[in-house]
C-alpha positions in Angstrom: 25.1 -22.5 -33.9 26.0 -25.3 -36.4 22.4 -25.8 -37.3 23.6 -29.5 -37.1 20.7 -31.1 -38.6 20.6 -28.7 -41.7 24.5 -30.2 -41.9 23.6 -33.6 -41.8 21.2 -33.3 -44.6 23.9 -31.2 -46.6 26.5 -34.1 -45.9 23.5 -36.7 -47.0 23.6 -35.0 -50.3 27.6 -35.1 -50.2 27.3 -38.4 -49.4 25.2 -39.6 -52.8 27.0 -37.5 -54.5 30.2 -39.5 -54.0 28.4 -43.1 -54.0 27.2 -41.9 -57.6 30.2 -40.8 -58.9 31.9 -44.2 -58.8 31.0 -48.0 -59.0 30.7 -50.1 -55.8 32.3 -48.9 -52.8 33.7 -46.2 -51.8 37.3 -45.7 -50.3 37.4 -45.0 -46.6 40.6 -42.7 -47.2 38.7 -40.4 -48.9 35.1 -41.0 -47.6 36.1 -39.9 -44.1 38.1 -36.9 -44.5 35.5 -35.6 -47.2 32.2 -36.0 -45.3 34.5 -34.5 -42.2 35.6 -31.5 -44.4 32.4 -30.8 -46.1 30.9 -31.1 -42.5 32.8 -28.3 -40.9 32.6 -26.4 -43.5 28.6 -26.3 -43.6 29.3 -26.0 -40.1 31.2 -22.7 -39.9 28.9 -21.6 -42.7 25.9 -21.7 -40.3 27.9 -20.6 -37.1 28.6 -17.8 -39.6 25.3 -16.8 -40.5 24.6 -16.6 -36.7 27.0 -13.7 -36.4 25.8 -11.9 -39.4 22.0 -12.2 -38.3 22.4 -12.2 -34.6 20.7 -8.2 -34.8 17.6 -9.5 -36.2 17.9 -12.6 -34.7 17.3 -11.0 -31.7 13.5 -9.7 -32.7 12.7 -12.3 -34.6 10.4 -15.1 -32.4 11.7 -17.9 -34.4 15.2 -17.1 -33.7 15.3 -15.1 -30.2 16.7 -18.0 -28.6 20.0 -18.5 -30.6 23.4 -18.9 -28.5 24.3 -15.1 -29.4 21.0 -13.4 -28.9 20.9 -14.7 -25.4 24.5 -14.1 -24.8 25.2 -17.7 -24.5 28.0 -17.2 -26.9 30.1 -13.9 -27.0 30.7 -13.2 -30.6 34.4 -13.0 -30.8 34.0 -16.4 -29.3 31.7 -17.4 -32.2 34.0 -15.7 -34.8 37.1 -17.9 -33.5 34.9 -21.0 -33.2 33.5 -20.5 -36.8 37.1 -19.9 -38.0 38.6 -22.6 -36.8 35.9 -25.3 -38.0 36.4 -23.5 -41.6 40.3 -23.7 -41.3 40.2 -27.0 -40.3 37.7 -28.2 -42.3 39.6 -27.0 -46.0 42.9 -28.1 -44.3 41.6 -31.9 -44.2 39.8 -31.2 -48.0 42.7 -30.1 -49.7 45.3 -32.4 -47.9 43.5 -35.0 -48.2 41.3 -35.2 -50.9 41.8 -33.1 -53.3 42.3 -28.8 -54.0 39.0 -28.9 -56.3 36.6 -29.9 -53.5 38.6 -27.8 -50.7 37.9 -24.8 -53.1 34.3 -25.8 -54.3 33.3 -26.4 -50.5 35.0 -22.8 -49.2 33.3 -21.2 -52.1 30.4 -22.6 -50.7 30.9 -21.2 -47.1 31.4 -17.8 -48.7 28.8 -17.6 -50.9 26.3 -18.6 -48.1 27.1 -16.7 -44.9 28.5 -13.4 -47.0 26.6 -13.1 -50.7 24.0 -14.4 -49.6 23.3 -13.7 -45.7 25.2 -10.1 -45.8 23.9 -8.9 -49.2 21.0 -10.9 -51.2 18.9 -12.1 -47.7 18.6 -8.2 -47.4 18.6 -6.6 -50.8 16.3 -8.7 -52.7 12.7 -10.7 -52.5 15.0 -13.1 -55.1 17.8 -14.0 -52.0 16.8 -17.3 -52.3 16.3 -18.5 -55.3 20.2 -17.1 -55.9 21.3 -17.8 -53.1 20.1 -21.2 -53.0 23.0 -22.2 -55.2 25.4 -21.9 -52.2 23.2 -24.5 -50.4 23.0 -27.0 -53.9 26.7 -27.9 -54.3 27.0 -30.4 -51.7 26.4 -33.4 -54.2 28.7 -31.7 -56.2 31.8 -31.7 -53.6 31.0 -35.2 -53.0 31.5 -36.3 -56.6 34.5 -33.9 -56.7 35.7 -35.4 -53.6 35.8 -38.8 -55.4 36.6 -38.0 -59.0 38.5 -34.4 -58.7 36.6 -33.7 -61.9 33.2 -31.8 -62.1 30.8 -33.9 -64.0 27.2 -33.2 -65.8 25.7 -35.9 -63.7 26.8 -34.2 -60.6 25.4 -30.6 -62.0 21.9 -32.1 -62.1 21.6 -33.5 -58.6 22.7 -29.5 -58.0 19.6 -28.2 -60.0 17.7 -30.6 -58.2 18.5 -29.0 -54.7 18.7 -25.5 -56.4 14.8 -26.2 -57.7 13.7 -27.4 -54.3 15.2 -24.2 -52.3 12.3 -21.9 -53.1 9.3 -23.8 -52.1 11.0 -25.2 -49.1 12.2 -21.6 -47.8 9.1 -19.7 -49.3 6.6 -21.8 -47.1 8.5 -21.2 -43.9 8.7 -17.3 -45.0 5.1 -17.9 -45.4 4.6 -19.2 -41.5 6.9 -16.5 -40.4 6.2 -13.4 -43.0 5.5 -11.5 -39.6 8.9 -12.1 -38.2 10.5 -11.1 -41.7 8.7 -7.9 -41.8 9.3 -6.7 -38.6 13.1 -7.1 -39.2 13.1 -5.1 -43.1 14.3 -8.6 -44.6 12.9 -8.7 -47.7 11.1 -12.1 -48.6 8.9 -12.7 -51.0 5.9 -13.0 -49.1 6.4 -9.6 -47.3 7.1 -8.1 -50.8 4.5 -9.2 -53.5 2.5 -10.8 -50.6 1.2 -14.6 -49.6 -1.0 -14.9 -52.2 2.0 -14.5 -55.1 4.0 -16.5 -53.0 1.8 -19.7 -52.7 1.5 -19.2 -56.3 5.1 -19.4 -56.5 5.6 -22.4 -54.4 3.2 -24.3 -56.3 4.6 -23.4 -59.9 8.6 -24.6 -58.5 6.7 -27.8 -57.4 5.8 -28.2 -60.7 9.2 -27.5 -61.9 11.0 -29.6 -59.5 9.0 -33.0 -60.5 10.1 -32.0 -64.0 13.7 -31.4 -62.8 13.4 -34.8 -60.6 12.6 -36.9 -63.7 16.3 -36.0 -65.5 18.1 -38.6 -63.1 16.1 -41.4 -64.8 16.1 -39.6 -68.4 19.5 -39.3 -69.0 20.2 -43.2 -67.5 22.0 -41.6 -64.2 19.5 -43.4 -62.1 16.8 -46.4 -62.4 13.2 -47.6 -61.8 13.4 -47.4 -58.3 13.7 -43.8 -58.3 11.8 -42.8 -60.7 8.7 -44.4 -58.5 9.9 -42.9 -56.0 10.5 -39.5 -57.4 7.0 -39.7 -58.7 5.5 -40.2 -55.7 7.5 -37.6 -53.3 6.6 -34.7 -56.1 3.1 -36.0 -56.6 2.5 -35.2 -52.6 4.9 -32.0 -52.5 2.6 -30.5 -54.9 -0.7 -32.0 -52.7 1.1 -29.8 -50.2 1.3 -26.6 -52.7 -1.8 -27.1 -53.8 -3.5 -27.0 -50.3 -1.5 -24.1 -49.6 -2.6 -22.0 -52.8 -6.5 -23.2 -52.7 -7.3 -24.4 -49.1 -5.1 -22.7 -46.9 -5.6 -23.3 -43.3 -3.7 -22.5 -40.0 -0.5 -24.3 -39.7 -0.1 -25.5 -44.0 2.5 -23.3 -44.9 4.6 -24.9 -41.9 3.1 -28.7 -43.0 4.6 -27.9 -46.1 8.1 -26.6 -44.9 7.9 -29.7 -42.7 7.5 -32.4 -45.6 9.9 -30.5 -47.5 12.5 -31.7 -45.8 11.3 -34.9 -46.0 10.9 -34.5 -49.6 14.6 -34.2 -50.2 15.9 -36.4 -48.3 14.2 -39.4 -49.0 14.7 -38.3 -52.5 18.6 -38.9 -51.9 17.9 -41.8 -50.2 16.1 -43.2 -52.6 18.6 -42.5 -55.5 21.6 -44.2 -53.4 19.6 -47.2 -52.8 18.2 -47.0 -56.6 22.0 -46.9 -57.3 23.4 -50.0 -55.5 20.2 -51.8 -56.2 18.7 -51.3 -59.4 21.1 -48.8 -61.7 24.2 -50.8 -60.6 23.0 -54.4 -61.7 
């Protein structure tokens, strides 16, 4: 129900997010409650969207098999399990790093499993890109976490998550447009159909190299990742590109797949550019 590896990547993001904020290490009294706060807080956010979607989640093939579907989990269980994750969770942010992030992160949560899983996942073929903010901030709560300020830097590895959201999500929407019709959710391939969407996906990619090229730009980050943004953008948008012009069974998914591995190498990247390169 916590969608743990979605989490982990979130808490990957958190995690540069702090490392960049500051020079050298990073305190352990702070690291540790902060990765553990923004943690259960994802957390709850997904165990959440569970018991929001756990109607269409039954119909839907890719999600049939969920705890609450299959009765695995009663959902007043689920709601108490969720709750106390969140509770916890802001208790540890705001007693022990700071009320900024404990705010930021809940505001997160809420913006997730209710604007955007109770209102804009059904109301608009847009849910995403919106609603892709809730999903961005992580980076943002870890530079909070570490400076208790909100910094342009920080805003930027934010629009980079908030650019990738739409080709990531649209090419899964893609593989499963099916599943999202049968259920009245409308995404954007369902609405203006696959063709629109591929073009879509391939224009973001576009968009997100462009995006990816700031860190270096305004001196945030170094040589190191700028090769390495380079060449993560230069074969998400092979991906798009086969999807849009030479489509065969199973690309949409291939491209869903590297997505994932798009971003977080991308992170990866920048924390090693930063202790590496940008640092010396």
């Amino acid at each position: 129900m916590t969608k743990p590896r979605v989490v982990a990547l979130l808490v990957l993001t958190a995690l540069v997010g702090m490392s960049l904020s500051v020079p050298g290490g990073l305190p352990w009294q702070i690291l540790i409650p902060a990765m553990l706060g923004i943690g259960l807080l994802s957390s709850a956010a997904a165990a959440i969207n569970h018991i929001v979607d756990q109607k269409i989640d039954t119909i839907m093939g890719r999600t049939h098999n969920r705890p609450l579907p299959t009765g695995q989990v009663t959902t007043s269980n689920a709601i108490i399990f969720s709750f106390a994750m969140a509770l916890f969770g802001f208790v540890l942010l705001y007693g022990f790093v700071n009320p900024l992030t404990a705010y930021l992160t809940l505001a997160g949560l809420v913006g997730y499993s209710f604007v955007y899983t109770l209102y804009l996942k059904r109301a608009t073929p847009q849910n995403i890109t919106i609603g892709g903010l809730a999903g961005a901030i992580p980076p943002l709560l870890g530079w909070t976490a570490m400076t208790n300020e909100v910094h342009a830097h920080a805003l930027l590895l934010v629009l980079i998550i908030f650019t990738w959201t739409p080709p990531h999500f649209w090419a899964l929407a893609i593989h499963r447009k099916n599943d999202y019709a049968k259920v009245n959710i409308p995404m954007l391939p369902v609405t203006h159909g696959v063709e629109f969407t591929k073009t879509q996906i391939l224009l973001y990619t576009v968009l997100l190299f462009v995006v990816c090229l700031l860190p270096y730009l305004v001196g945030m980050s170094g040589w190191l990742y700028l090769l390495g943004s380079v060449g993560l953008n230069l074969v998400f948008f092979y991906y798009a590109w086969q999807l849009k012009f030479n489509d065969k069974e199973g690309t949409a998914f291939a491209t869903f797949k590297f997505s994932i591995v798009h971003l977080m190498a991308l992170f990866i990247i920048l924390l090693l550019d930063h202790y590496l390169v940008a640092s010396v």
